[in-house]
TORKOL-4160 file (C-alpha; in steps of 0.2 Angstrom, whole numbers, padded with zeros to 4 digits, m for minus):
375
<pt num="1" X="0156" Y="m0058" Z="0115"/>
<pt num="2" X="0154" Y="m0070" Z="0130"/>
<pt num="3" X="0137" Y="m0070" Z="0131"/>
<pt num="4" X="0129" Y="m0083" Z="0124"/>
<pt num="5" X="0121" Y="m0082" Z="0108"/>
<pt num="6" X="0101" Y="m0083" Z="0116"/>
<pt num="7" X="0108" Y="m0069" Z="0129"/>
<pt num="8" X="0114" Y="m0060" Z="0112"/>
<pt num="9" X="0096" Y="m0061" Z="0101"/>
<pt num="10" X="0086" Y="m0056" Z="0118"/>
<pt num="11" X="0096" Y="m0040" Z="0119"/>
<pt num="12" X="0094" Y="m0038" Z="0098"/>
<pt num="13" X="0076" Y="m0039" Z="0101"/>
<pt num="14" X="0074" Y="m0029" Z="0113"/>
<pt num="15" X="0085" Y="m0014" Z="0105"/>
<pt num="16" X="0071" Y="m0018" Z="0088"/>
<pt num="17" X="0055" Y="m0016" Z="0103"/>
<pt num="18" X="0064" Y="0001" Z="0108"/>
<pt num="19" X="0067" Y="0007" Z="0091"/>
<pt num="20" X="0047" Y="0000" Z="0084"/>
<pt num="21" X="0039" Y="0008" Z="0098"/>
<pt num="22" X="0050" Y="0026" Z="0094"/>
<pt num="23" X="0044" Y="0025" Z="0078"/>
<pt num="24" X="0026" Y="0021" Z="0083"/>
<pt num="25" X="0028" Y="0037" Z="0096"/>
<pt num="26" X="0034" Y="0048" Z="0080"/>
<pt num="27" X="0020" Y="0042" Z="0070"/>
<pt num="28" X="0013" Y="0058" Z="0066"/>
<pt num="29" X="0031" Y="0066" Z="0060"/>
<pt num="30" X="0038" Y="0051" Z="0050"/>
<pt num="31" X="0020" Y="0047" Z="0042"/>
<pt num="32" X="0021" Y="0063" Z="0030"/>
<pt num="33" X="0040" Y="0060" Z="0030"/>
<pt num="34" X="0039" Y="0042" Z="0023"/>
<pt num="35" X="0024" Y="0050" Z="0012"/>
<pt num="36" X="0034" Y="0062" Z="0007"/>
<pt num="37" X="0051" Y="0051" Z="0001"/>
<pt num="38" X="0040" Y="0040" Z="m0009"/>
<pt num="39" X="0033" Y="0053" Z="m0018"/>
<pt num="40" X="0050" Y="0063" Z="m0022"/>
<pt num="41" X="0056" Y="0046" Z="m0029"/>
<pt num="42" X="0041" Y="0046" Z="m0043"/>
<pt num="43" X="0044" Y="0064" Z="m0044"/>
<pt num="44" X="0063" Y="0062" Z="m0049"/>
<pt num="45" X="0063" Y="0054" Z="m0064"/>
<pt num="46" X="0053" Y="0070" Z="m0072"/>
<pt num="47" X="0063" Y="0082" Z="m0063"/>
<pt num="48" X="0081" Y="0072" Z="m0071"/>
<pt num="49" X="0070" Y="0075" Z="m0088"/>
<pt num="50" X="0067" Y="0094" Z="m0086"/>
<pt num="51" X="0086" Y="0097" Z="m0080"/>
<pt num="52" X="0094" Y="0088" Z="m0094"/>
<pt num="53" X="0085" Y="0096" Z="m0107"/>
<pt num="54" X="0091" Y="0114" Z="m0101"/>
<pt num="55" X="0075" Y="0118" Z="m0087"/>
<pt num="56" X="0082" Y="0128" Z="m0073"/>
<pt num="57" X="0080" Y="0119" Z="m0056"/>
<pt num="58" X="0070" Y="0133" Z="m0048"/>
<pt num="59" X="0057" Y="0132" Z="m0063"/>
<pt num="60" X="0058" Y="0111" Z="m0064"/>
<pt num="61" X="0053" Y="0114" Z="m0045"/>
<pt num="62" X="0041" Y="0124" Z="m0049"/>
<pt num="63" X="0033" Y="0114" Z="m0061"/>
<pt num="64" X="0032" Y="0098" Z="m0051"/>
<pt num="65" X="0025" Y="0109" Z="m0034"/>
<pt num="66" X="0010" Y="0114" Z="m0044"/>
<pt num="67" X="0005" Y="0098" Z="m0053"/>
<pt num="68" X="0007" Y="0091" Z="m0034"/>
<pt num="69" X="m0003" Y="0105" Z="m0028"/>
<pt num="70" X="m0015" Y="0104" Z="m0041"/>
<pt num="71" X="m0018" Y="0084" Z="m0039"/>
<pt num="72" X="m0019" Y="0086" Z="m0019"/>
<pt num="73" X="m0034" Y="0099" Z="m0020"/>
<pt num="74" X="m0043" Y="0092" Z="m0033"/>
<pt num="75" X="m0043" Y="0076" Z="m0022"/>
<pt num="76" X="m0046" Y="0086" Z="m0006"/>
<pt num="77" X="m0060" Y="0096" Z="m0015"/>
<pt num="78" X="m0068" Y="0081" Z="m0018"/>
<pt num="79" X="m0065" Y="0070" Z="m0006"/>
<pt num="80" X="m0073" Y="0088" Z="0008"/>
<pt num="81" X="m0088" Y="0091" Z="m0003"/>
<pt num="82" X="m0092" Y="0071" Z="m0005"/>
<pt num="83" X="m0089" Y="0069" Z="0013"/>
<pt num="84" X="m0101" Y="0082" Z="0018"/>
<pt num="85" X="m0114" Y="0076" Z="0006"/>
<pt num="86" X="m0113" Y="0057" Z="0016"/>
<pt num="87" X="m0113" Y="0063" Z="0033"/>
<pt num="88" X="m0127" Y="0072" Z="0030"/>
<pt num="89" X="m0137" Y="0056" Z="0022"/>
<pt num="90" X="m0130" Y="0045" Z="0036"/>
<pt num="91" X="m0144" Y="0045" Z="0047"/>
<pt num="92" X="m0157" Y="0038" Z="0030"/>
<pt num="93" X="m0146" Y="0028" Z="0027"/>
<pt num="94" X="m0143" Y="0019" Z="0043"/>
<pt num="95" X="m0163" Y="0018" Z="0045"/>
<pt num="96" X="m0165" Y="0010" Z="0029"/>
<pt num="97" X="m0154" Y="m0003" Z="0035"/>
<pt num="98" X="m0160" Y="m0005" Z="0050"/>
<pt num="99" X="m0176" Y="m0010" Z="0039"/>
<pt num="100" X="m0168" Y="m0021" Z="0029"/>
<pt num="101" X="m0160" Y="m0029" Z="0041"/>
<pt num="102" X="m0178" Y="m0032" Z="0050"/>
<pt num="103" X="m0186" Y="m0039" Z="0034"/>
<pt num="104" X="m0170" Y="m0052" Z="0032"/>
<pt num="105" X="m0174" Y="m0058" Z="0046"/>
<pt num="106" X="m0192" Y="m0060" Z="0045"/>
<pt num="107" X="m0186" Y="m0070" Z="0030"/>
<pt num="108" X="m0177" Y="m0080" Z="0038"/>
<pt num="109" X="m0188" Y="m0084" Z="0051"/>
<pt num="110" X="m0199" Y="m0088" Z="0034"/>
<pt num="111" X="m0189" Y="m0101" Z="0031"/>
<pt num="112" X="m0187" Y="m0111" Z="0049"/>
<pt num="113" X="m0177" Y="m0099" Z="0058"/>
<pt num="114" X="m0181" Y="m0096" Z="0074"/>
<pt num="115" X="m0178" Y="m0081" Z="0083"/>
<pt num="116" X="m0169" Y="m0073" Z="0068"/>
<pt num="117" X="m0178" Y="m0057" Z="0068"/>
<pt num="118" X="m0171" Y="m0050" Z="0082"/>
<pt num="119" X="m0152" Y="m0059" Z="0080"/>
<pt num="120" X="m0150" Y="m0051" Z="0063"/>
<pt num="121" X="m0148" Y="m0034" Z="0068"/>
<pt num="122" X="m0136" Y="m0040" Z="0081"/>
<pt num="123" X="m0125" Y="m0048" Z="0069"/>
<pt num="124" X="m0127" Y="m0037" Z="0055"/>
<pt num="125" X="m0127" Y="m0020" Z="0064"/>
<pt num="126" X="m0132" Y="m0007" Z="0051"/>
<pt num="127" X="m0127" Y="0008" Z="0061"/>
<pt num="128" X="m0109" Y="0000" Z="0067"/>
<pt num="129" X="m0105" Y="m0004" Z="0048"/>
<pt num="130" X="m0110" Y="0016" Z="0045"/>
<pt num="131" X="m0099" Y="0020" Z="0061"/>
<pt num="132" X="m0084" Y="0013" Z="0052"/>
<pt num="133" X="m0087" Y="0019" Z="0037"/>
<pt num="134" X="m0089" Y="0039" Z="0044"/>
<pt num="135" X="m0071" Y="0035" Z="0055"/>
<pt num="136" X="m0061" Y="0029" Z="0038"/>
<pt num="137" X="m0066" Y="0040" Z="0029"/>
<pt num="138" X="m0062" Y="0054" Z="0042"/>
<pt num="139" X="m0045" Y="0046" Z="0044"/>
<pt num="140" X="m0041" Y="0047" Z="0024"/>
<pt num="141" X="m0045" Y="0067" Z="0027"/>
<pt num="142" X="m0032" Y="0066" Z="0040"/>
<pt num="143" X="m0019" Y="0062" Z="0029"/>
<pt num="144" X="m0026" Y="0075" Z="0018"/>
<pt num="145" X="m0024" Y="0090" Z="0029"/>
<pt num="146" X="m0006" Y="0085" Z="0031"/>
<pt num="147" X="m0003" Y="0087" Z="0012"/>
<pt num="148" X="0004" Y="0106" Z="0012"/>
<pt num="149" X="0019" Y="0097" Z="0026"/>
<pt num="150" X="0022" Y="0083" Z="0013"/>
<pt num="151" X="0022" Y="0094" Z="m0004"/>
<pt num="152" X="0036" Y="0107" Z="0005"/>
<pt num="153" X="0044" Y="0090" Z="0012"/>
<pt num="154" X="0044" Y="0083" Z="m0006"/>
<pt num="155" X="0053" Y="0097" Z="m0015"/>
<pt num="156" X="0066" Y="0100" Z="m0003"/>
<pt num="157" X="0070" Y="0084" Z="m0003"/>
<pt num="158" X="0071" Y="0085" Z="m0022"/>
<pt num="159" X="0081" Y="0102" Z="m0019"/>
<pt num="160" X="0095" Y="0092" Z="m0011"/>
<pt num="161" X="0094" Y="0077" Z="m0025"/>
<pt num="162" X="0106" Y="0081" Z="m0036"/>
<pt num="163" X="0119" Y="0085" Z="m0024"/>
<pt num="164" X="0115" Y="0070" Z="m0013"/>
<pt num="165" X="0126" Y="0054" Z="m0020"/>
<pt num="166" X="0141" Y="0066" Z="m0019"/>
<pt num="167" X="0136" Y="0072" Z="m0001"/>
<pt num="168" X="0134" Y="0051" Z="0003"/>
<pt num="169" X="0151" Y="0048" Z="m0005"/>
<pt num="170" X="0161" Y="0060" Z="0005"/>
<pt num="171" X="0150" Y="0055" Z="0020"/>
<pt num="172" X="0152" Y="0037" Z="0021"/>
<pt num="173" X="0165" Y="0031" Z="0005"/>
<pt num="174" X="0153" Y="0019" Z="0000"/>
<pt num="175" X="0158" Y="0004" Z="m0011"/>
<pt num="176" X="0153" Y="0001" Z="m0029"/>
<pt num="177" X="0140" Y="m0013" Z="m0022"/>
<pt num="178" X="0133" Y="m0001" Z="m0010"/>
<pt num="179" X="0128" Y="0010" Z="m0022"/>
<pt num="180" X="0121" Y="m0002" Z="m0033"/>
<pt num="181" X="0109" Y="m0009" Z="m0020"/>
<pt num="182" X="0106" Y="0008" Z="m0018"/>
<pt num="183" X="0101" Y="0012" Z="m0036"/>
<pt num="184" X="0092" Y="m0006" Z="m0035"/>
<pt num="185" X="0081" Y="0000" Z="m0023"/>
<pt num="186" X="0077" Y="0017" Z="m0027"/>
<pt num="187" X="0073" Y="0010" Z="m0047"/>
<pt num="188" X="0063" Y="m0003" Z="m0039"/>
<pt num="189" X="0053" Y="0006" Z="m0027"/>
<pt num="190" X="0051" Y="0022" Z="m0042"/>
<pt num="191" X="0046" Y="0006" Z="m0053"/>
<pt num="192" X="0030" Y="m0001" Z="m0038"/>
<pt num="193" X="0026" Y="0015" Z="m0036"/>
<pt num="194" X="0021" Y="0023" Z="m0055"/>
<pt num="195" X="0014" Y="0006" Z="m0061"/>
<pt num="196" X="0003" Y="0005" Z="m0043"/>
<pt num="197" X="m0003" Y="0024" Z="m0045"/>
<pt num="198" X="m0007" Y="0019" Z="m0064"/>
<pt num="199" X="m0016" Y="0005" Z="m0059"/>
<pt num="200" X="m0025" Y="0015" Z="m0045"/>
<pt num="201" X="m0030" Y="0029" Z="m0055"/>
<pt num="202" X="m0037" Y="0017" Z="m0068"/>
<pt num="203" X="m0050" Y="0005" Z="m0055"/>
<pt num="204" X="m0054" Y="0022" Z="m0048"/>
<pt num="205" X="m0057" Y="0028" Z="m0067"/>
<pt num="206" X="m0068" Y="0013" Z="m0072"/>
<pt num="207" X="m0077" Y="0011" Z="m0054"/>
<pt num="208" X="m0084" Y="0032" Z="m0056"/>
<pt num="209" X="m0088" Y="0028" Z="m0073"/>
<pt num="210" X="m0100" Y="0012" Z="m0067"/>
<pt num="211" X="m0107" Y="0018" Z="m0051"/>
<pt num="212" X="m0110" Y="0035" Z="m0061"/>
<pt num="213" X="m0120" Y="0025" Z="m0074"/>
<pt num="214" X="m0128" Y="0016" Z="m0059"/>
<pt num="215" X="m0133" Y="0033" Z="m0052"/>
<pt num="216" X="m0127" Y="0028" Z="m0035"/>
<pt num="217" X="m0124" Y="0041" Z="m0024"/>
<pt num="218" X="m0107" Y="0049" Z="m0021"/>
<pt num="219" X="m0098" Y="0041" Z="m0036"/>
<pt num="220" X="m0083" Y="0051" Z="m0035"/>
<pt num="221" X="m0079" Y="0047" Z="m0016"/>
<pt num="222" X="m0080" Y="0028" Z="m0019"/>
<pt num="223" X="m0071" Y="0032" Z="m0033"/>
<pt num="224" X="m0057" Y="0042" Z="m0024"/>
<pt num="225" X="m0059" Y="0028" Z="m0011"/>
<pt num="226" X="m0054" Y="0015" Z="m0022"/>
<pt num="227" X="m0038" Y="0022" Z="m0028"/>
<pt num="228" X="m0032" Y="0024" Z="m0011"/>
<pt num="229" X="m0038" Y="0006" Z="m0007"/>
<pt num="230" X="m0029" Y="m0001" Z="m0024"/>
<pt num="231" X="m0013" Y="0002" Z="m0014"/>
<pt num="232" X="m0019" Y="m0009" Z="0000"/>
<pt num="233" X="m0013" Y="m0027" Z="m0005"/>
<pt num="234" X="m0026" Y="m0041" Z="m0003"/>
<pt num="235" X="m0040" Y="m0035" Z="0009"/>
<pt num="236" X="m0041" Y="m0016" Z="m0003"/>
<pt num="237" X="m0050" Y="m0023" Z="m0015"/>
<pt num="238" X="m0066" Y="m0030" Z="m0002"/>
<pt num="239" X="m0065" Y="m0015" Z="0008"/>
<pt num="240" X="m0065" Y="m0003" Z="m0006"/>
<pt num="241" X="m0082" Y="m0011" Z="m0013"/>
<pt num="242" X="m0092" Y="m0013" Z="0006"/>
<pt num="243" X="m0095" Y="0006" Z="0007"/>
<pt num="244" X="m0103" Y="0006" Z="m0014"/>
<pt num="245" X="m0111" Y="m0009" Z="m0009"/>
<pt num="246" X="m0121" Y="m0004" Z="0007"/>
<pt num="247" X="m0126" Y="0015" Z="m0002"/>
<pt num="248" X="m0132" Y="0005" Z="m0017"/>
<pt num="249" X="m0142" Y="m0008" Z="m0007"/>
<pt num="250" X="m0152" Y="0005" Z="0003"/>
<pt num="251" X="m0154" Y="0017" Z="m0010"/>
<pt num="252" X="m0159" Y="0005" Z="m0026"/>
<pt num="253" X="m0163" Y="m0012" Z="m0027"/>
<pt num="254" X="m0156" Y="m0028" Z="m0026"/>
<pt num="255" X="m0152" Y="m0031" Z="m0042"/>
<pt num="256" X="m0144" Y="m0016" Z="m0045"/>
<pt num="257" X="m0133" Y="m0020" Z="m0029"/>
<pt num="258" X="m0128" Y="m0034" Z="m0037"/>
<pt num="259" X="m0121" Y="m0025" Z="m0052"/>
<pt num="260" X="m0109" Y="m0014" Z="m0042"/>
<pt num="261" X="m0102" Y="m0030" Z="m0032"/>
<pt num="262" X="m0099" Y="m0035" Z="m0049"/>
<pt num="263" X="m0091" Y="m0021" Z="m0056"/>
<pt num="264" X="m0080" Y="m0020" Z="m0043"/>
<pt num="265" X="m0074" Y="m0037" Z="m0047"/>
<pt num="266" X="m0072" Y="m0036" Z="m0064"/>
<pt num="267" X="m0061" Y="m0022" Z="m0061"/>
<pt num="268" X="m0052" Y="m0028" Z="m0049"/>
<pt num="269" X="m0050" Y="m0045" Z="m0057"/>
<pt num="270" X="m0046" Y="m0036" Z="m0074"/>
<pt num="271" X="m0033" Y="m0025" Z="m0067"/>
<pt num="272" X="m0028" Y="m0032" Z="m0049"/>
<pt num="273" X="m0025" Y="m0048" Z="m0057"/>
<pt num="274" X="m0021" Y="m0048" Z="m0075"/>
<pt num="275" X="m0013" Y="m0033" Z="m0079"/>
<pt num="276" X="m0004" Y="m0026" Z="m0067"/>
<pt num="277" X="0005" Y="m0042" Z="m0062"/>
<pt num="278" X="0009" Y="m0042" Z="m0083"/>
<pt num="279" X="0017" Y="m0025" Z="m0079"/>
<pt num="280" X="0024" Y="m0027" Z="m0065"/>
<pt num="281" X="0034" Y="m0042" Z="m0069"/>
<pt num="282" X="0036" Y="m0059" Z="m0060"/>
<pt num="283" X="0036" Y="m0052" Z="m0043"/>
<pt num="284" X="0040" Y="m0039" Z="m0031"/>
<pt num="285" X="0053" Y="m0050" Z="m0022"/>
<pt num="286" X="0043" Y="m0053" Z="m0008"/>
<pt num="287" X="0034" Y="m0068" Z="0000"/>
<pt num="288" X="0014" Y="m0069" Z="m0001"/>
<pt num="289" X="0016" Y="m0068" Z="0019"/>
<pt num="290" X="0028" Y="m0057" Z="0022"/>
<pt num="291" X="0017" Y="m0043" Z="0011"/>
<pt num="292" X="0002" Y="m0049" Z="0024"/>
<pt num="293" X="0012" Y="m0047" Z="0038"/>
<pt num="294" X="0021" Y="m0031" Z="0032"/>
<pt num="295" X="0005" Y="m0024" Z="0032"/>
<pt num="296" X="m0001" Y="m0028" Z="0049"/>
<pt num="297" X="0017" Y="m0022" Z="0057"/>
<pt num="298" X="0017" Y="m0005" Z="0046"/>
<pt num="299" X="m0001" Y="m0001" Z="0050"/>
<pt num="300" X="0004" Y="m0004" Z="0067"/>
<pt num="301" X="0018" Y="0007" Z="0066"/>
<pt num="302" X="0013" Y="0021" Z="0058"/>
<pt num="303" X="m0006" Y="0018" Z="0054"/>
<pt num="304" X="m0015" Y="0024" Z="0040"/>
<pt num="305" X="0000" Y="0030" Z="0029"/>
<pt num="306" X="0009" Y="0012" Z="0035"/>
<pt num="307" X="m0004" Y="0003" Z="0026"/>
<pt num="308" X="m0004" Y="0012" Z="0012"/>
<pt num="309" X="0015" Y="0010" Z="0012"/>
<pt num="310" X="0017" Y="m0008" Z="0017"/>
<pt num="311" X="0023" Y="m0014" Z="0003"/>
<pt num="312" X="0039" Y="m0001" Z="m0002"/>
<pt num="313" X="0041" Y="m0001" Z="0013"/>
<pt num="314" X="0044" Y="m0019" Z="0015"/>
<pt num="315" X="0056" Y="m0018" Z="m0002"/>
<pt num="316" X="0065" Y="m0005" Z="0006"/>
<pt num="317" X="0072" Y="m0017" Z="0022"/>
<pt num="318" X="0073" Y="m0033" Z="0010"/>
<pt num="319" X="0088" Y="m0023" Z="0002"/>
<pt num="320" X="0093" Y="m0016" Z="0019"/>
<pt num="321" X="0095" Y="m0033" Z="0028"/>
<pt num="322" X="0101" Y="m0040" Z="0013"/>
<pt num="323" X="0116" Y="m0029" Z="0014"/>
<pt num="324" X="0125" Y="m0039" Z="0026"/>
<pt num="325" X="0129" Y="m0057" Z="0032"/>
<pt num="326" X="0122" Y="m0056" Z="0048"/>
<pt num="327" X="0103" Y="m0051" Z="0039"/>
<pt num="328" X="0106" Y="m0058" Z="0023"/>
<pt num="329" X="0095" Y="m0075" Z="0032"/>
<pt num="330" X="0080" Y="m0064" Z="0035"/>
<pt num="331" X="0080" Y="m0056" Z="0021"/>
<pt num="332" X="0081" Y="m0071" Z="0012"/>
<pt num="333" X="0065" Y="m0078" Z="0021"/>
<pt num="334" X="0053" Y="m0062" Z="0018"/>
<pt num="335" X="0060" Y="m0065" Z="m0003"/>
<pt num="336" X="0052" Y="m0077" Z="m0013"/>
<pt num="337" X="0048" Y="m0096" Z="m0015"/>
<pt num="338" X="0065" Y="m0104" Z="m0022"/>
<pt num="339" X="0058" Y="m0117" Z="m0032"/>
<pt num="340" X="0074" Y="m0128" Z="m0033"/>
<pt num="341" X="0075" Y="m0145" Z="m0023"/>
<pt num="342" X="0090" Y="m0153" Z="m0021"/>
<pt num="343" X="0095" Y="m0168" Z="m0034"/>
<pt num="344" X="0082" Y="m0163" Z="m0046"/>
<pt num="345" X="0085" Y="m0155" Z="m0061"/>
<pt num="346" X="0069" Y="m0151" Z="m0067"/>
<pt num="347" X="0069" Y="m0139" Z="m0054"/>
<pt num="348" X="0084" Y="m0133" Z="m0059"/>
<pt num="349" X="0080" Y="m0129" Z="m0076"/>
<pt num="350" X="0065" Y="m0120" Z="m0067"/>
<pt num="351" X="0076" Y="m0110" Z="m0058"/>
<pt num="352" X="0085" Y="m0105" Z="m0072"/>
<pt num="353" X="0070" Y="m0097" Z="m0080"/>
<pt num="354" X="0065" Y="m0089" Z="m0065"/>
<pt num="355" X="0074" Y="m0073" Z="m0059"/>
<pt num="356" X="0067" Y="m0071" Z="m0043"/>
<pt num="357" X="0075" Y="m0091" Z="m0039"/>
<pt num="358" X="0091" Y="m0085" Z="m0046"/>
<pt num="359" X="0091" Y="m0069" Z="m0036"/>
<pt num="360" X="0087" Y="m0081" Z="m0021"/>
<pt num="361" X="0100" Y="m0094" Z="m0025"/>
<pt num="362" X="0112" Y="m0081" Z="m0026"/>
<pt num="363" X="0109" Y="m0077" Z="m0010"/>
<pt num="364" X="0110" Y="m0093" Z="m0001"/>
<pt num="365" X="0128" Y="m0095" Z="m0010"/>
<pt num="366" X="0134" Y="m0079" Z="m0003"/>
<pt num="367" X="0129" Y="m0085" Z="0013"/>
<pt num="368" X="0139" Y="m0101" Z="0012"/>
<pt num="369" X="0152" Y="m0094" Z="0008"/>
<pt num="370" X="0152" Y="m0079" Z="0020"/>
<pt num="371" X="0149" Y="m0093" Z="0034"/>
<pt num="372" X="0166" Y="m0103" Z="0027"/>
<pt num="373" X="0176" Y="m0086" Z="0028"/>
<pt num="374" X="0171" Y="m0085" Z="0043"/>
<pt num="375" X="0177" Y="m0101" Z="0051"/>
């Protein structure tokens, strides 16, 4: 307590490097783990609904272990046989780029350009774009073979649900407001993650049903690709469409390219921004920055399954921090906009309609008066 406080915060951030780069060395355990969690929390709500109508556990297990399994091999069934299918056309593909990328830039050298033939395929490297391609899609494979860890993860931790909040009470007596944070963030993150996985399974849906009517090639791996990039937040919905994009321009036409960049936008438009914000309600209680930057720090962390976890993630230490004084400021930041100005009470009446300003208003009361207890 002597220190002072900038002695104090150096030895607080250096105990947060230590712990960050634990986690970033255990990676490849806690990646399935976290998987795993936010997949039990989904899969509780149905296992509650079997028990209370008389199911034995062992059978409710049962029943939630196969539709897992079942979902989990018909996306790895179809993610092997697409992938296979690709690599194998890889090399066409890339020299049709290459071609195309020689006659843009005999265009533009049409046009005044000097020199653009040979700066094109610098710029727009065909077989780089290709590379990346072949290495995400490998990585999403990855994740993949570690599905039979995360099923057997998933139902023992639904094994030990029921007997948990007793187990937590005796453990560590927690108070009534405890618990209610608790059953805030589990209902919020069970909330994010059925209406994302919804919204997910319907782009995918709608994006196989176009490219399919396109006759692009491997449909159901940009399909499959594009559920798993619906959970990405903001750059999912570019990168999902660049790998549709570049097999549709070197197998058909322009014009037909052109109709798959727009079908990806219309669905995501449709979807990404019309109705899964209507179901998801004004907000997931995060700031537009904090979700950007949650998804740079989680994908540092623990890589693919970070980014695809970035935001529950993200909910999940908003509630933490906002669970004591000391954090309460952070949390406060990564929240959302407070909209109320001081003396103005148009802004007040604005606050009043909103929940996420009243949640956030709350907030900055407790601290005050946390801070007045404790002088």
């Amino acid at each position: 307590m002597t220190w002072s406080t900038p002695a104090r915060g150096l030895i607080v951030a250096a105990a947060l490097m230590v712990v960050v780069a634990g986690m970033q060395g255990a990676a490849t355990l806690l990646g399935p783990i976290l998987l795993a969690a936010f997949i039990a929390v989904v899969a509780t709500p149905p296992l509650r609904l079997m028990r209370r109508y008389g199911t034995p556990k062992w059978v409710a297990l049962l029943i939630i272990g196969f539709v897992l399994l079942d979902i989990g091999s018909l996306f790895a069934l179809a993610t092997t046989g697409a992938m296979e299918g690709f690599k194998n056309s890889l090399p066409s593909y890339q020299e049709r780029l290459v071609l195309l990328s020689a006659q843009f830039g005999e265009w533009l050298e049409g046009l005044g350009m000097e020199n653009s033939r040979e700066a094109v395929p610098d710029i727009l490297d065909p077989g780089l774009a290709m590379a990346y391609t072949r290495i995400f899609l490998s990585n999403i494979g990855g994740v993949f073979s570690t599905g039979l860890l995360v099923l057997f993860t998933v139902l023992f931790i639904l094994l030990e649900t029921a007997g948990m909040p007793a187990k937590l009470k005796a453990a560590f007596n927690p108070t009534a407001e405890t618990e209610a944070r608790i059953q805030k963030m589990l209902s919020s993150i069970n909330r994010y993650m059925v209406i994302k996985s919804l919204a997910s399974l319907a782009t995918a849906s709608l994006i196989w049903i176009w490219l399919w009517y396109l006759g692009i090639d491997f449909a159901i791996l940009w399909a499959l690709l594009a559920f798993l990039m619906n959970f990405v937040p903001f750059v999912g919905a570019i990168l999902m469409a660049i790998p549709a994009v570049l097999v549709a321009l070197v197998q058909t036409d322009i014009p037909t390219t052109l109709l798959v960049a727009l079908g990806y936008l219309v669905v995501n438009t449709a979807i990404g921004s019309i109705l899964e914000p209507r179901f998801m309600g004004k907000g997931l209680g995060i700031s537009t920055l904090a979700v950007f930057l949650s998804l740079l720090f989680w994908g540092f962390v623990f890589g693919t399954v970070g980014v695809f976890l970035s935001v529950p993630l993200t909910m999940v230490l908003i509630i933490a921090l906002d669970a004591s004084p000391l954090t309460r400021p952070i949390a406060i930041l990564l929240g959302p906009d407070i909209a109320q100005t001081p003396g103005s009470a148009e802004d007040a009446g604005s606050v009043d309609s909103d929940p996420a300003a009243q949640q956030a208003q709350g907030l900055l009361a407790q601290k005050r008066q946390d801070t007045q207890q404790g002088q």
